[in-house]
C-alpha positions in Angstrom: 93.3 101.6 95.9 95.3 98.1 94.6 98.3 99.2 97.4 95.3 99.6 100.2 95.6 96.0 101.8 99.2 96.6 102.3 98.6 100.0 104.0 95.9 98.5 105.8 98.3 95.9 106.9 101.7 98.5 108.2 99.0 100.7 109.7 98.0 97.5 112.0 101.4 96.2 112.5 102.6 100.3 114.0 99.5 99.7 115.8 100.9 96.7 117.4 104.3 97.8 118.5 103.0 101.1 119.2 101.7 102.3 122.8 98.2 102.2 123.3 95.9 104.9 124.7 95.9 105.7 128.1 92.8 103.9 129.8 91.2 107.2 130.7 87.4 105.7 129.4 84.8 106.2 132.5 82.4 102.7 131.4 80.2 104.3 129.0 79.4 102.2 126.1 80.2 102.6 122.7 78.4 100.8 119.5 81.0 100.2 116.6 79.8 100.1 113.3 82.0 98.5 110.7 82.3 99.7 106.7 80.9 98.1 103.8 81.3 94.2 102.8 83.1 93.5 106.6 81.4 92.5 109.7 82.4 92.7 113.5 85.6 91.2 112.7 86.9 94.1 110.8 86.3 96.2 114.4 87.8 94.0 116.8 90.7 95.4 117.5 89.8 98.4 117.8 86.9 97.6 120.0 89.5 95.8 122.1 91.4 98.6 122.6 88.6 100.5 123.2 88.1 98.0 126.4 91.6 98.6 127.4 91.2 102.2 127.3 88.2 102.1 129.9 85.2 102.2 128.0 82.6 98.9 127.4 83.1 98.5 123.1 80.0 96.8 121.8 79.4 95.2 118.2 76.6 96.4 116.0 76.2 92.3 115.7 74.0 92.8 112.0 76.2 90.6 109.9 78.0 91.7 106.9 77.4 95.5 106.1 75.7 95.2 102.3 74.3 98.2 102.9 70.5 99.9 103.5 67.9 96.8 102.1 65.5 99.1 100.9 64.0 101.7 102.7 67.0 103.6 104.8 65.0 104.8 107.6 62.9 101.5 108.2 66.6 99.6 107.9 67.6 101.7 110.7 64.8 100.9 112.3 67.1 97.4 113.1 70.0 99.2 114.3 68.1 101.9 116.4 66.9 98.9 118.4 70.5 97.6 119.3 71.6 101.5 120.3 68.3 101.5 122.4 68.9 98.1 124.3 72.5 99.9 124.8 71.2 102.6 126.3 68.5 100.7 128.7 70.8 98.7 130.0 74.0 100.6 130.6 71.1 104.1 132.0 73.7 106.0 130.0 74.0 107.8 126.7 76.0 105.6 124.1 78.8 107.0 122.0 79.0 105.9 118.2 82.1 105.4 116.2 81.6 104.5 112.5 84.0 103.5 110.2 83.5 103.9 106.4 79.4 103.6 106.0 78.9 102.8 109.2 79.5 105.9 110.1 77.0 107.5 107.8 74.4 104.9 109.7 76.2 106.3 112.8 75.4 109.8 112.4 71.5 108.9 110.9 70.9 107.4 114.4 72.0 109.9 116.5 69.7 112.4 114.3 67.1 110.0 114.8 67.5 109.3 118.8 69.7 112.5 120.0 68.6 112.0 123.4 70.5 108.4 123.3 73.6 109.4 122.2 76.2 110.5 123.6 78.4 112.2 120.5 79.5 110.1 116.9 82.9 109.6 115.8 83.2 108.7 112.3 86.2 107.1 110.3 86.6 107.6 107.0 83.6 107.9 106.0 82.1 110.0 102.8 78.8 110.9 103.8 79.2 114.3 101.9 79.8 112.6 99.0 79.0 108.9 98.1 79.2 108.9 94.8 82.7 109.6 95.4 83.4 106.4 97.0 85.3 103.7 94.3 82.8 101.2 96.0 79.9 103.0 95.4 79.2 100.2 92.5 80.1 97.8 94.8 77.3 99.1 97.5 74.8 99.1 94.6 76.0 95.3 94.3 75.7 94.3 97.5 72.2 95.3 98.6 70.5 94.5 95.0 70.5 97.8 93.9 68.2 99.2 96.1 70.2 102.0 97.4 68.8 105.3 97.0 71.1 107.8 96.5 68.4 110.6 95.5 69.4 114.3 95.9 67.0 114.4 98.6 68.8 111.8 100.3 72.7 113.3 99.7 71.4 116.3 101.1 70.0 114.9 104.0 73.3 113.2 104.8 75.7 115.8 104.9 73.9 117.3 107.7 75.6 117.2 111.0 74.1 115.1 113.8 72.8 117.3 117.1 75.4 116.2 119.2 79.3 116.4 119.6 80.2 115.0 115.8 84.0 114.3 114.9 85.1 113.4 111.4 88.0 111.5 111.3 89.9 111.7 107.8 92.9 110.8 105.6 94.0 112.9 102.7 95.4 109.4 101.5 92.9 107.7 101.9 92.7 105.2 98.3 88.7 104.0 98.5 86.4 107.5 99.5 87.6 111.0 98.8 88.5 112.7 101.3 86.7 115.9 100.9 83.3 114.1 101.2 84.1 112.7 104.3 84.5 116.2 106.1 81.4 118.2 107.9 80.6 121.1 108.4 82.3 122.7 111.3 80.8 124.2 114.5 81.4 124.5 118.0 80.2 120.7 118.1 81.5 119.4 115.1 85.0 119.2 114.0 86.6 117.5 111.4 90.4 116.2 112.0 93.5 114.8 109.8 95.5 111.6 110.2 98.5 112.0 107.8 99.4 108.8 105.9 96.4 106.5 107.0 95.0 104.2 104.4 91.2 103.6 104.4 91.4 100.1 105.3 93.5 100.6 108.0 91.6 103.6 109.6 90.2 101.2 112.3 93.9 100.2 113.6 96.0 103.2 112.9 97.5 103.9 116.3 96.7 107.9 116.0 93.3 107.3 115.1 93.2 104.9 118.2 94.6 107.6 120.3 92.1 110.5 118.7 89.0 108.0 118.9 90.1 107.0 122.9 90.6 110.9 123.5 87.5 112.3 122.3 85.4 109.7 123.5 87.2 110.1 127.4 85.7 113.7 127.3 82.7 114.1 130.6 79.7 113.4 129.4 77.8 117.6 128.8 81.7 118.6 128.7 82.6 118.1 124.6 85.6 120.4 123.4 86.9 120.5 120.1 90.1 118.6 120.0 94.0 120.9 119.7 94.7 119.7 116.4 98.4 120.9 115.6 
């Protein structure tokens, strides 16, 4: 976890000499939600190359993620509004990305507002296991200790959104274990390595760019599981 800046920082720099992905996108917005303790910031370049690729990027504009304040389902009341203006606005389906936590709020909305969404992509992020997370302490901090990590509630998060669900993961990842951030696969929910990738650096890693920019170029009704080899 103490080398994880540095990652964080090599897997931006490849990100920045390497080629980005093709701009296959066909305008359909996506909502990116960052991890705990960052903001919009943290997501910016990858929502820029998310615009470059074709599609419209979008911030979850909510501040600095501390976390659910108190109930989780009237705190997502908040963010189901942004995903809903999204959706009215654009007449389309919105895709979700999440990286670290906001990826367990990612896939919450789409099970609340399936018809809105369009499929989740989550980075990183250990939503079948929390407690594994070194920051869990640090999310407890954060919102005042309100979180409420009852076994009603873990079981309720590990399971998989109703739409097209991708789990992007790291077996090197220093702040969540990696087992808890994999789902449970179907034909609409597949869970895929990136080799080397720290946790902090999930949201520049230039194959996680080109994963996240291929999956979400998929038609619209037309999800396939990625050829992982």
């Amino acid at each position: 976890m103490a080398l994880e800046p540095w990652r964080a920082a090599l897997d931006y720099a490849s990100s920045v000499v390497a080629r980005g992905p093709a701009p296959t996108g066909d305008g359909h917005c996506v909502l990116v939600l960052p991890g705990l303790a960052t903001g919009d910031w943290s997501t910016l370049p990858l929502r820029r190359v998310l615009n470059r690729a074709g599609f419209c990027s979008n911030e979850w504009g909510m501040g600095i993620n501390r976390g659910p304040d108190g109930d989780l389902d009237e705190w997502l009341s908040r963010l189901e509004a942004r995903l809903m203006d999204l959706h009215r606005r654009s007449e389309r389906r919105v895709s979700l990305v999440g990286w670290s936590l906001g990826g367990i709020y990612a896939r919450e909305l789409a099970k609340r507002t399936p018809e809105l969404v369009r499929q989740v992509i989550t980075l990183g992020s250990p939503f079948g296991d929390l407690q594994a997370s070194r920051v869990s302490g640090v999310f407890r901090w954060l919102n005042g200790g309100k979180a409420q990590l009852t076994p009603r509630l873990q079981h309720r998060l590990r399971e998989n959104p109703p739409v097209p669900t991708t789990a992007i993961y790291s077996r090197t990842d220093g702040v969540v274990g990696w087992q808890g951030c994999m789902l449970k696969e179907s034909p609409r929910a597949q869970n895929i390595e990136v080799s080397r990738a720290s946790h902090c650096g999930l949201g520049v890693h230039p194959e996680v760019l080109r994963i996240v920019a291929e999956r979400l170029s998929q038609p619209e009704g037309q999800w396939k599981r990625a050829t992982v080899t």
